[in-house]
LODREN-817719 format. One line per 10 residues: number of its first residue (from 1); their letters; for each residue x, y, z of N, C-alpha, C. Coordinates in pm, whole numbers, plus 32768, in hexadecimal, padded with zeros to 4 digits. Example, Ala and Ser with C-alpha at 12.3 -4.5 7.8 and 13.67 -1.06 7.14 Angstrom:
% LODREN-817719
1	AS	8527/7DC7/830C/84CE/7E3E/830C/8528/7EB6/830C; 8505/7F1F/82C4/8557/7F96/82CA/850A/8003/8313
This chain:
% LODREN-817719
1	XXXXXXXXXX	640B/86B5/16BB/63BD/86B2/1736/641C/86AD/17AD; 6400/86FC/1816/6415/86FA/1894/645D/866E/18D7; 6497/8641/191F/64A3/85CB/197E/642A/85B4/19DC; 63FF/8552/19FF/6364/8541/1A35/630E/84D9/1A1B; 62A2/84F3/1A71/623A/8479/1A56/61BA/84D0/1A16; 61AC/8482/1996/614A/84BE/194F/60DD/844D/1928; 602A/8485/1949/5FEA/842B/1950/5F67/8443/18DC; 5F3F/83DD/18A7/5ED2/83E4/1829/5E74/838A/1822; 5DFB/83A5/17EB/5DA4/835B/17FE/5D9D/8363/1745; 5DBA/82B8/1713/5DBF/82A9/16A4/5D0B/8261/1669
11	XXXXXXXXXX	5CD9/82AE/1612/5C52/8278/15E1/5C56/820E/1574; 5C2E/8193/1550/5C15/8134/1509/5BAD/812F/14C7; 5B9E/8128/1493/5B1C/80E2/1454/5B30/808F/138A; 5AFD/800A/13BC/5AD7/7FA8/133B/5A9A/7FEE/12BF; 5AC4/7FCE/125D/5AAB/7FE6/11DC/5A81/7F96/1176; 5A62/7F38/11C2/5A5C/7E8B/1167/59E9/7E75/11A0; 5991/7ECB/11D1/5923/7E85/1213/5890/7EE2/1220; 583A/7ED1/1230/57D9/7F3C/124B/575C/7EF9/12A5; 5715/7F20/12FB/577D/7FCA/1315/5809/7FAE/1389; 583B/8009/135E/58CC/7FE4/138D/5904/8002/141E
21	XXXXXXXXXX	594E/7FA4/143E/595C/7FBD/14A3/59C3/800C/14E2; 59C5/803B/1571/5A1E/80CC/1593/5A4E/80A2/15FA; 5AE2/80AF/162B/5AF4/808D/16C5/5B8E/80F3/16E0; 5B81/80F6/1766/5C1F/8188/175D/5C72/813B/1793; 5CEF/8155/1783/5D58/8144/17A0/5DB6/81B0/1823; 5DD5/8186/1869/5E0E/81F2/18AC/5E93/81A6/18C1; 5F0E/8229/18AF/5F73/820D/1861/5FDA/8263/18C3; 604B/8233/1929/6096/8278/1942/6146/8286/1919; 616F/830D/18C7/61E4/831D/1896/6254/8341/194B; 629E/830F/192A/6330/835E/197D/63A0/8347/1939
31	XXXXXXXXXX	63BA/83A6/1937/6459/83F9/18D9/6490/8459/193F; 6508/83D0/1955/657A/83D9/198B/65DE/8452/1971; 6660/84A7/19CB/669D/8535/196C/66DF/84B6/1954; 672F/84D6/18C7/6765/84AB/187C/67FF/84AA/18C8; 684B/8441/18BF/68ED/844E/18DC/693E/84CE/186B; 699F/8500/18CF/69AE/8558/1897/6A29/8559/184C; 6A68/85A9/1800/6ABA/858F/1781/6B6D/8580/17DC; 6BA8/8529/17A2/6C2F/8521/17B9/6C87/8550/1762; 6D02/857C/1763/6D6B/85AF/171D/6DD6/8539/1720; 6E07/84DD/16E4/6E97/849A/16F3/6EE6/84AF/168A
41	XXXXXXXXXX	6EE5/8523/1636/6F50/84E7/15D1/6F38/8589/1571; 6F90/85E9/1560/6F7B/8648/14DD/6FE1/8655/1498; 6FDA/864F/140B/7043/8620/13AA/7024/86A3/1347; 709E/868A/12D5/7075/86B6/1283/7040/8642/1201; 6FF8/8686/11BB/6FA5/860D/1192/6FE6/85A7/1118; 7039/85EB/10C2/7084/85D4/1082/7108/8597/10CC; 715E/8592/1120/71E9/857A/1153/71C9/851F/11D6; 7146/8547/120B/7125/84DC/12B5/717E/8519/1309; 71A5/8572/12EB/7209/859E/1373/71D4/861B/1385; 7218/860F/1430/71C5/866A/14A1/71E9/870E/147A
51	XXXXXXXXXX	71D2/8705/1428/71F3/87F1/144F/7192/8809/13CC; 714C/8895/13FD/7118/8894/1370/713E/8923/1331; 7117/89A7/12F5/713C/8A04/12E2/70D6/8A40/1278; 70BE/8AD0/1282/705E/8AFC/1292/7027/8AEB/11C2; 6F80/8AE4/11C1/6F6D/8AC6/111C/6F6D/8A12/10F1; 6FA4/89DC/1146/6FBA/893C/1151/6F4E/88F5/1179; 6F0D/888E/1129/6ED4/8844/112F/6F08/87D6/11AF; 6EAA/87C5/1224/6EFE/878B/1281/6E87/871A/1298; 6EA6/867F/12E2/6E3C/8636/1322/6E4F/8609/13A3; 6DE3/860F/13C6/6DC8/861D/1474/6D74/8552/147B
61	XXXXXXXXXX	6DF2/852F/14C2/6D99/849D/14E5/6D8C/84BA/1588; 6CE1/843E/15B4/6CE5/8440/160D/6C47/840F/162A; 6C1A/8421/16B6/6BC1/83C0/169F/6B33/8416/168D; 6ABD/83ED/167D/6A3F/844D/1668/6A43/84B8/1658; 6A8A/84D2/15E6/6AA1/855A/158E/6A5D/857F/154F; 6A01/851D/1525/69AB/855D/14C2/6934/8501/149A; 68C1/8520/140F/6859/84C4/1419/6897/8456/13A9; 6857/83FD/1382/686E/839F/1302/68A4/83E8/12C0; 6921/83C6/125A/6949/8409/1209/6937/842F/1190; 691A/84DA/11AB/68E3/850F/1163/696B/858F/112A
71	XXXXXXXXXX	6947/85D2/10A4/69AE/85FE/105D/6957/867D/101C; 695B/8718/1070/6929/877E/107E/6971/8794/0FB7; 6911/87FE/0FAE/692B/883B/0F3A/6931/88D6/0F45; 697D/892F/0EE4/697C/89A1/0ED0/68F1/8A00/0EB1; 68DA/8A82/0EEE/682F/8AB5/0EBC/6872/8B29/0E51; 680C/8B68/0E27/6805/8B8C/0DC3/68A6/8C14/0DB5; 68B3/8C0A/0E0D/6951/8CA7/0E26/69B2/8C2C/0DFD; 69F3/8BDB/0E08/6A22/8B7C/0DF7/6A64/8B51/0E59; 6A18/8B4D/0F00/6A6D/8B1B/0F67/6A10/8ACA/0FA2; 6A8F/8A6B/0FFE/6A51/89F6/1052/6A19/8A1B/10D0
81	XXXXXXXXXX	69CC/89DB/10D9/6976/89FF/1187/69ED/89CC/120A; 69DD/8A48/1270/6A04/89F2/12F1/69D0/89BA/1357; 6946/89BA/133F/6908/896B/1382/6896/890F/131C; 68BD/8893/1351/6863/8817/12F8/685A/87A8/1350; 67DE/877F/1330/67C1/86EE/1398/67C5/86F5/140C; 6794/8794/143F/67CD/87AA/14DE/683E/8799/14FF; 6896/87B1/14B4/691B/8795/14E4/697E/8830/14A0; 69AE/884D/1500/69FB/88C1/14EF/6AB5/88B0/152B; 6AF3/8904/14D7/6B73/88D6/151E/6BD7/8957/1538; 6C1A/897F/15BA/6C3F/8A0F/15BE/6CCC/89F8/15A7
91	XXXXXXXXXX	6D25/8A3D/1575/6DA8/8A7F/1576/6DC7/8AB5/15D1; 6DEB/8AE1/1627/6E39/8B63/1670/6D9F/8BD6/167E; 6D2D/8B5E/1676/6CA0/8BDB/168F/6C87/8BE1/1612; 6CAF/8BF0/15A4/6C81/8BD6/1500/6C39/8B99/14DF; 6BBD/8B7F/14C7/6B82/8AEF/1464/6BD1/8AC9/1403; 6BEE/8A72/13EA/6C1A/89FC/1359/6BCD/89EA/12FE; 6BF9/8A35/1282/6B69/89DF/120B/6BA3/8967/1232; 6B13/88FF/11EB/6B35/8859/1207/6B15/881A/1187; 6B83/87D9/1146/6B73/8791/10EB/6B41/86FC/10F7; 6B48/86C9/1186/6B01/862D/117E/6B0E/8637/11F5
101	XXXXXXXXXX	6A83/85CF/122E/6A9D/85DE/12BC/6A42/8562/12A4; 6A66/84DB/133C/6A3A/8482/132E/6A4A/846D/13ED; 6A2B/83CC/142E/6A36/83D9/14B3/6AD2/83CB/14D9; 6B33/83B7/1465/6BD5/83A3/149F/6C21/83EA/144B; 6BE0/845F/13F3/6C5C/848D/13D0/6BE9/8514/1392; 6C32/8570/1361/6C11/85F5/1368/6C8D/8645/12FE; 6C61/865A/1288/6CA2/869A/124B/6C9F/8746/1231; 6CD9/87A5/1257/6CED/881C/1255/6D5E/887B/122F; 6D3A/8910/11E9/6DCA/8952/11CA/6DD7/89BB/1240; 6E3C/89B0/126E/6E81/89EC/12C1/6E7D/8A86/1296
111	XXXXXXXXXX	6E4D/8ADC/12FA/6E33/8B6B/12F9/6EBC/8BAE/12CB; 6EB9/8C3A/1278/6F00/8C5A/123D/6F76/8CCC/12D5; 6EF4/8CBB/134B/6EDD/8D04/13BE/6F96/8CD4/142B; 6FA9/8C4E/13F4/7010/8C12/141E/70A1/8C68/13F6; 708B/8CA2/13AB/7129/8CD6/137D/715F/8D3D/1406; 71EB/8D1E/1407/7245/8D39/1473/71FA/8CEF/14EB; 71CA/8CA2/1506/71B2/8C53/1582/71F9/8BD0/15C1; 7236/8B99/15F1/7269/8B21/162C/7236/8AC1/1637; 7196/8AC8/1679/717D/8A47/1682/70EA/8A89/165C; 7076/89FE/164D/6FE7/89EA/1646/6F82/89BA/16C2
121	XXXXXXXXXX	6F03/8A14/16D2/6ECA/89C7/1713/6E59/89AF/16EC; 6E55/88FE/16DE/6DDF/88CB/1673/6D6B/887E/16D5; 6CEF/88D2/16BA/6C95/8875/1727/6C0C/8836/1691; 6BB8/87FF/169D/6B69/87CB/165D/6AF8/87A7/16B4; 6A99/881B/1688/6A0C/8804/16CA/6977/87AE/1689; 6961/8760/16CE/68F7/8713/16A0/686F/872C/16DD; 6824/875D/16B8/6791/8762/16FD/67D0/87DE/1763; 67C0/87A0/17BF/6795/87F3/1877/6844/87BB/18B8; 688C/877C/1866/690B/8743/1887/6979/8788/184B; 69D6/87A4/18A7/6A84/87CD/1872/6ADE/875E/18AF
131	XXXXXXXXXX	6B44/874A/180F/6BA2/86FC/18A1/6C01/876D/18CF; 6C5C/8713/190A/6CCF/874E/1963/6D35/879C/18CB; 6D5D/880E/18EA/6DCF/8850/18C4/6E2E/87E1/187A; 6E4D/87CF/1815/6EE5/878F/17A8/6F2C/87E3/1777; 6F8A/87F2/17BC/7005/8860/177A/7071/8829/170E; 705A/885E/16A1/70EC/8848/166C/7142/88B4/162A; 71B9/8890/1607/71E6/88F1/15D5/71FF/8934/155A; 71FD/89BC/152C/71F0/89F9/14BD/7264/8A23/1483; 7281/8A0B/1407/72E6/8A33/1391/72A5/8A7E/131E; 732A/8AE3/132B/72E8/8B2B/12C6/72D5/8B0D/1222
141	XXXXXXXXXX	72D6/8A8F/11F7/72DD/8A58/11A1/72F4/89B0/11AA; 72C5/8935/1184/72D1/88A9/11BF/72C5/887B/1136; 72EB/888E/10BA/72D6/883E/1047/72C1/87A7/1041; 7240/8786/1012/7259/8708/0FF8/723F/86C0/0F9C; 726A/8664/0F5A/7215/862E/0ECC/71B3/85B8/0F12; 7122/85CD/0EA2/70ED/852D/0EB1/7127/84C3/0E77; 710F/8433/0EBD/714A/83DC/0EB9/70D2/8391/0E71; 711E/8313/0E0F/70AF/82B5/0DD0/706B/8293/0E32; 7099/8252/0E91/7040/81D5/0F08/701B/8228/0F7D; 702F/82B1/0FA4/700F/831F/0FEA/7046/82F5/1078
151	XXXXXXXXXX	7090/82B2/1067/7109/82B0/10E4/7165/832B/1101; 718A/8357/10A4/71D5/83D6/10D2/7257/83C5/1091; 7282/839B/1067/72FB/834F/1015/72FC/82EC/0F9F; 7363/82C2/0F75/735C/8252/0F06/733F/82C0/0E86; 7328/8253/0E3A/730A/8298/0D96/7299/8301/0DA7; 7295/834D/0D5B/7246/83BA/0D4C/71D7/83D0/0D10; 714D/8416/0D1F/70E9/8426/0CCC/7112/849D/0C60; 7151/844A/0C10/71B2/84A6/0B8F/716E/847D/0B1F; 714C/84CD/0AAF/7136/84CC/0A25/71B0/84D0/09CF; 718A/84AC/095B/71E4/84C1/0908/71A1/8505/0877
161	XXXXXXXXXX	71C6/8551/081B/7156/8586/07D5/7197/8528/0768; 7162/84FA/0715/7133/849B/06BB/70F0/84B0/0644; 70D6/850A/05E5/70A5/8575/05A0/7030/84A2/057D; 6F9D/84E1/0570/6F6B/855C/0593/6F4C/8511/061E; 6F89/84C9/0673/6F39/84AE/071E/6FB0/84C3/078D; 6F87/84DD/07EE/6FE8/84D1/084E/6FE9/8435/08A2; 7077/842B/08C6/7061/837A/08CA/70BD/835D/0950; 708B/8325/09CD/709F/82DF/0A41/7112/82BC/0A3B; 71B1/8317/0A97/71FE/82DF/0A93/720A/8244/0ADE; 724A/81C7/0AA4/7268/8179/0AF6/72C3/810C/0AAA
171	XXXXXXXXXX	72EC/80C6/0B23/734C/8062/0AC5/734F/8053/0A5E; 72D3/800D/0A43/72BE/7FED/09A3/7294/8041/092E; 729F/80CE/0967/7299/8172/0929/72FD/818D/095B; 737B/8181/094D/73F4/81E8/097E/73F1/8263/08FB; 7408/82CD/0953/7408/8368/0918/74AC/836E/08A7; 74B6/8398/086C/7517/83AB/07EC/7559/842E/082D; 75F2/8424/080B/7631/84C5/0822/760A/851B/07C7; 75F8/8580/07C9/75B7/85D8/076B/752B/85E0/0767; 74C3/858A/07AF/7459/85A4/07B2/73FA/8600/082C; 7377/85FC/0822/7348/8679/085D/730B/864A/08AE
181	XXXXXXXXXX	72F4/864A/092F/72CC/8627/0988/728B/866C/0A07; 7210/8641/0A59/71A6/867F/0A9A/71AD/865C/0B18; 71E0/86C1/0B72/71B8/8675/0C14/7167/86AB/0C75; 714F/86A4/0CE1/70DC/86E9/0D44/70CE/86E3/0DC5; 70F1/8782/0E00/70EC/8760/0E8E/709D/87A5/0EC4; 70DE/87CC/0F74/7095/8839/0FA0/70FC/885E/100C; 70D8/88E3/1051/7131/88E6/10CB/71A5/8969/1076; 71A1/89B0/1020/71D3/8A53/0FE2/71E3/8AA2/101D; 718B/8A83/109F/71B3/8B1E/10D8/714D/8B82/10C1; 7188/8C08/10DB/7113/8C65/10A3/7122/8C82/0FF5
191	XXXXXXXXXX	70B5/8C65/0FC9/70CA/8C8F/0F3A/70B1/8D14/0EDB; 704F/8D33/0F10/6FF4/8DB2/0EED/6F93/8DF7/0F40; 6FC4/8E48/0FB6/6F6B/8E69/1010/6EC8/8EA8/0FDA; 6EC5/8ECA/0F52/6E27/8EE0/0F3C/6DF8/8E57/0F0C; 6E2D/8DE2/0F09/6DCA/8D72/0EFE/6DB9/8D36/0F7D; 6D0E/8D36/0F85/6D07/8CFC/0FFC/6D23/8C77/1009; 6D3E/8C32/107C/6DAA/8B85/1083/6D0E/8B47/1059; 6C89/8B85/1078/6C3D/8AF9/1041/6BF1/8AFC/0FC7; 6C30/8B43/0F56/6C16/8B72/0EF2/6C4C/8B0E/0E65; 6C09/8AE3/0DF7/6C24/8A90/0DA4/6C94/8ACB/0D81
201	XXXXXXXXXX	6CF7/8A55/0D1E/6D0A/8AE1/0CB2/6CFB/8AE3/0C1E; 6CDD/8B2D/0BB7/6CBE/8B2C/0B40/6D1C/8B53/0ADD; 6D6E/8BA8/0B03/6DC4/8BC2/0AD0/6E76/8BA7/0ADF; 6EC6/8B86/0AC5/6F62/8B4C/0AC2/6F8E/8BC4/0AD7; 6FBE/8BF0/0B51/7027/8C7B/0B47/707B/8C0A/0BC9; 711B/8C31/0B8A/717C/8C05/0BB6/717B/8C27/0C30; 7200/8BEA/0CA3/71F1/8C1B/0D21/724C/8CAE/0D31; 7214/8D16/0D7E/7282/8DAE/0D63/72D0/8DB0/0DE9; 726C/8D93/0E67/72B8/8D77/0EE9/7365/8D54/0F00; 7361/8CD6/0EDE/73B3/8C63/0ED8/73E9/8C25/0E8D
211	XXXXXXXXXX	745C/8C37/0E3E/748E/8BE3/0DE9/748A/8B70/0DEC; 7461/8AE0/0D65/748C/8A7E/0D63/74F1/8A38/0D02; 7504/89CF/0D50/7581/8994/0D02/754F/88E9/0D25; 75A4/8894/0C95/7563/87D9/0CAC/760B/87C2/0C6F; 7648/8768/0CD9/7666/8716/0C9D/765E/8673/0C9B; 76A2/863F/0C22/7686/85A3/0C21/7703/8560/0BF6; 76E0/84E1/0C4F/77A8/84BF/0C58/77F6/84EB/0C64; 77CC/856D/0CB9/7821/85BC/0CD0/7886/862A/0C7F; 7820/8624/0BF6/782A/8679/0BA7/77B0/86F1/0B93; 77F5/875F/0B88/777C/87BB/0B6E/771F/87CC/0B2C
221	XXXXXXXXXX	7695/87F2/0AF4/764D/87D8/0ACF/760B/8842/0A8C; 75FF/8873/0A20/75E2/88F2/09CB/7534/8900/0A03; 7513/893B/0A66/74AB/8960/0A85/742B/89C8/0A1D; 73C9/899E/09D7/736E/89DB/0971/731A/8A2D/09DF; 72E9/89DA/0A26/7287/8A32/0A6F/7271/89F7/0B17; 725E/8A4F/0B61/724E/8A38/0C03/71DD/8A78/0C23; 7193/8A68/0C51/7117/8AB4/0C8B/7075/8A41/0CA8; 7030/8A93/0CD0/6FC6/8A43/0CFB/6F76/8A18/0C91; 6F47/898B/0CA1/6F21/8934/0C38/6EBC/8953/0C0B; 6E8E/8981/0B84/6E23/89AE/0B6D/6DD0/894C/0B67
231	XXXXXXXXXX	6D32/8984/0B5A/6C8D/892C/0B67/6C98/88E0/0B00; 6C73/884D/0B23/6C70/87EB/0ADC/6CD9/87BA/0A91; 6D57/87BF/0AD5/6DE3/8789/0AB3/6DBC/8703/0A6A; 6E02/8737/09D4/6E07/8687/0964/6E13/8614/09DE; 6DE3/85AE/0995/6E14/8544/09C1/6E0E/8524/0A70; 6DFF/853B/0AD6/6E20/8532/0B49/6DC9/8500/0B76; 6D47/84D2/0B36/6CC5/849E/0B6F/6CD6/83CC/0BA1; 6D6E/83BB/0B61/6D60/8347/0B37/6DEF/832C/0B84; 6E3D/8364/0BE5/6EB6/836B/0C13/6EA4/8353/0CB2; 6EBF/82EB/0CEC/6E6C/82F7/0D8A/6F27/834D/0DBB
241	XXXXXXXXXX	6F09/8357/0E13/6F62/83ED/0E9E/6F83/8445/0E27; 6F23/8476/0DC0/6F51/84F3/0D95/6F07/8582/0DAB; 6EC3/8564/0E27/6E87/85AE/0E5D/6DCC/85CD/0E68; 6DAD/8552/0DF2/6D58/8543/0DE3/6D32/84DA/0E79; 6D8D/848C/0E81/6D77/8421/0EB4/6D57/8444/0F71; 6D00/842B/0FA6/6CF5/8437/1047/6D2E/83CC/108D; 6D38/8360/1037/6D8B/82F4/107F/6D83/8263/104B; 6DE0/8227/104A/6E13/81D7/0FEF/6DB0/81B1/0FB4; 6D88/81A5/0F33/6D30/8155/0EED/6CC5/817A/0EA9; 6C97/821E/0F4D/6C17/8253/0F32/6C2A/82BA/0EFD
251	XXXXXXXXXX	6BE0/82B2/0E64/6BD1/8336/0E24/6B5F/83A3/0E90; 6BC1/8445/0EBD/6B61/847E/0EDE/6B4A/8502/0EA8; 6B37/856A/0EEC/6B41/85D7/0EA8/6BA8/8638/0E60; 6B90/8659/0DD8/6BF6/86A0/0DAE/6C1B/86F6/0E05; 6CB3/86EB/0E1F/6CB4/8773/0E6B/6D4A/87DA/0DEE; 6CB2/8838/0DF4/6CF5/8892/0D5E/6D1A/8953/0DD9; 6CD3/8926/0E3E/6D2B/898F/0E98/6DB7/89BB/0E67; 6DC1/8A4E/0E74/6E4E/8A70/0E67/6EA0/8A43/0EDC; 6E90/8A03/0F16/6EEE/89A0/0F73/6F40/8935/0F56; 6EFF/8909/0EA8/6F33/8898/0E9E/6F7F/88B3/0E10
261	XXXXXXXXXX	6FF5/88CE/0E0D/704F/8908/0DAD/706E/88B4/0D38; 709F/88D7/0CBB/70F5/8858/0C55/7160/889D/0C2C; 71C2/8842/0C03/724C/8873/0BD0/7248/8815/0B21; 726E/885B/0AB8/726E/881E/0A4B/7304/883B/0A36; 7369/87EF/09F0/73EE/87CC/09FB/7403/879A/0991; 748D/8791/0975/74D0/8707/0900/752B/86EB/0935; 7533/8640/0927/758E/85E3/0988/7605/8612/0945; 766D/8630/0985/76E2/865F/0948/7757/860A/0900; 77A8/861A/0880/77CB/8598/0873/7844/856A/08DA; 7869/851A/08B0/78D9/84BA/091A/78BF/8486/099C
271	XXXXXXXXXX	7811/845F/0976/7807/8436/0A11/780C/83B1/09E1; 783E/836F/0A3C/7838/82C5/0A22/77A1/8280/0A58; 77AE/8219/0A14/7726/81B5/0A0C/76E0/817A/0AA4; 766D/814C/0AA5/7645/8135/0B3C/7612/81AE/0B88; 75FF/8187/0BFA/759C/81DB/0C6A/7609/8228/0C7D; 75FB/82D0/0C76/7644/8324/0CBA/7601/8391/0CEA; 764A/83C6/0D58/75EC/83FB/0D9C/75DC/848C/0D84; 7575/84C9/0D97/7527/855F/0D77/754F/85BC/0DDA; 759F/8639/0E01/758E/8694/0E6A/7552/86FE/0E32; 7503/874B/0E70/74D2/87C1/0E5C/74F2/8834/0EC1
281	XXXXXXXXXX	74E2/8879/0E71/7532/88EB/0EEF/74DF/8980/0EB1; 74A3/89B2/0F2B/746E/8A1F/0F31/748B/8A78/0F65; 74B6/8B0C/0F78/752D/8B3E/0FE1/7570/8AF1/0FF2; 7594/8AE5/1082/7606/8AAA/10C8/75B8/8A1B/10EE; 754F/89F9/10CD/7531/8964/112E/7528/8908/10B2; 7516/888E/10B8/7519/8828/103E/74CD/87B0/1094; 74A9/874A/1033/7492/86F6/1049/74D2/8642/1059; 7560/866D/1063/7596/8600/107B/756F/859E/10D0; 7555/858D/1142/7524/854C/118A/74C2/84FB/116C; 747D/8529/10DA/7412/84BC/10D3/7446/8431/106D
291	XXXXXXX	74DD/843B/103C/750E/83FF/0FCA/7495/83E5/0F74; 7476/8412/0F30/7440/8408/0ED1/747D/83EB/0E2F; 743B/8390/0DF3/747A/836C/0D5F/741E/835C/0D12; 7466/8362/0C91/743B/834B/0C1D/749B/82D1/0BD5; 7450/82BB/0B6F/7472/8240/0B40/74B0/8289/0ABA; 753A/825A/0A86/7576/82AD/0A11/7592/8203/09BD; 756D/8247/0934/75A4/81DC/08B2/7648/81C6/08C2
């Protein structure tokens, strides 16, 4: 509805009685325009840091962004809507599919539309409201892994395969040299210009764009497979910042978007025991910056 004063004449009448009695009500609504949406903060969603790059799952905090949080689903082609809950969010003029959108934060993959561009301009419309212009800047690739506690760092939302389960790296699970291991990001880059960025994915085809490479402790890491995480990834339902997670604690929507990549590996031997840390490297950019670790036997 409109902003305005809206007026009704509400009818009553008893049911407990006969004959019953009737009396009206007259009833006046006013609905206020709504405050309109703020921008303070766009990350990538996986790393929390400011640049995002094109195919990347990115999150937009800020204030009246969106309605109660709600967690859009894929229709029958297998893509996400960009507009939900009255709330829409532009790129550089692009809509954003939207994977979660709530009143302080706003989850979306970054248009594939971004490649060779410098920077972003991200607005988020609510109702009859835009905010102001948020620029940030664009890389052509921003790898990042999810994190257990979805800080952006620290230990990792890493598997370990475990014949027959995959099993939560952590202290008290440190990963074995020689074993096989599952991680998950987003932020690749362009991967496959005929998949569209808000498109599931069903099938495991490696990345062809962009070479990857992991190492750990600073040893290299025999890479099995790189590419976007296929639908209904083992195990990950039960892993909070592994991408499942919208934010600490809260299980939200799978996001099985080809935005959100996995790397399967074997810890290489001679790494020594304790937290060491994970780089990933896609082309030329990596994810150092987020130190990220794993926990080794």
């Amino acid at each position: 509805m409109l902003p305005g004063q809206y007026l009704a004449n509400v009818l009553l009448t008893t049911v407990d009685q006969s004959p019953p009695y009737t009396t009206v009500a007259f009833v006046t609504l006013t609905l206020r325009e709504p405050p309109p949406p703020a921008v303070g903060a766009v990350v990538n969603t996986a790393s929390l840091q400011p640049v995002i790059s094109p195919g990347g799952i990115i999150s937009i905090y800020g204030e009246n962004l969106g309605p109660p949080v709600l967690s859009p689903e894929f229709n029958g082609e297998g893509l996400y809507p960009t507009t939900f809950g009255n709330t829409t969010v532009t790129i550089n003029d692009t809509p954003a599919p939207l994977l979660y959108v709530s009143p302080s934060r706003i989850d979306v993959v970054a248009p594939y539309a971004l490649a060779g561009q410098e920077s972003a301009r991200i607005v988020v419309s609510r109702y009859y409201e835009k905010s102001p212009i948020f620029e940030v800047p664009v890389s052509a690739a921003s790898p990042a892994l999810f994190t257990a506690d979805s800080s952006g760092g620290g230990p990792g939302a890493i598997l370990e395969y475990k014949y027959p389960n995959f099993i939560p790296n952590s202290v008290d699970n440190p990963a074995s040299p020689g074993s096989v291991i599952t991680l998950f990001g987003t932020g690749a880059g362009i991967l496959d210009e005929t998949i569209p960025e808000a498109g599931i994915c069903m099938i495991a085809t490696p990345f062809r764009a962009q070479p990857a490479s992991l190492t750990i402790g600073g040893l290299p890491a025999k890479v099995l497979y790189a590419g976007p995480a296929p639908y209904q990834t083992v195990g990950t339902d039960s892993i909070p910042g592994s991408g499942l997670a919208v934010s600490p604690g809260v299980n939200g929507p799978s996001y099985t978007t080809i935005a959100k990549f996995q790397i399967n590996a074997v810890v290489p031997d001679g790494v020594p025991s304790g937290p060491q840390p994970v780089v990933l490297t896609i082309g030329s950019a990596n994810n150092e910056q987020q130190r990220v670790t794993i926990a080794i036997k």
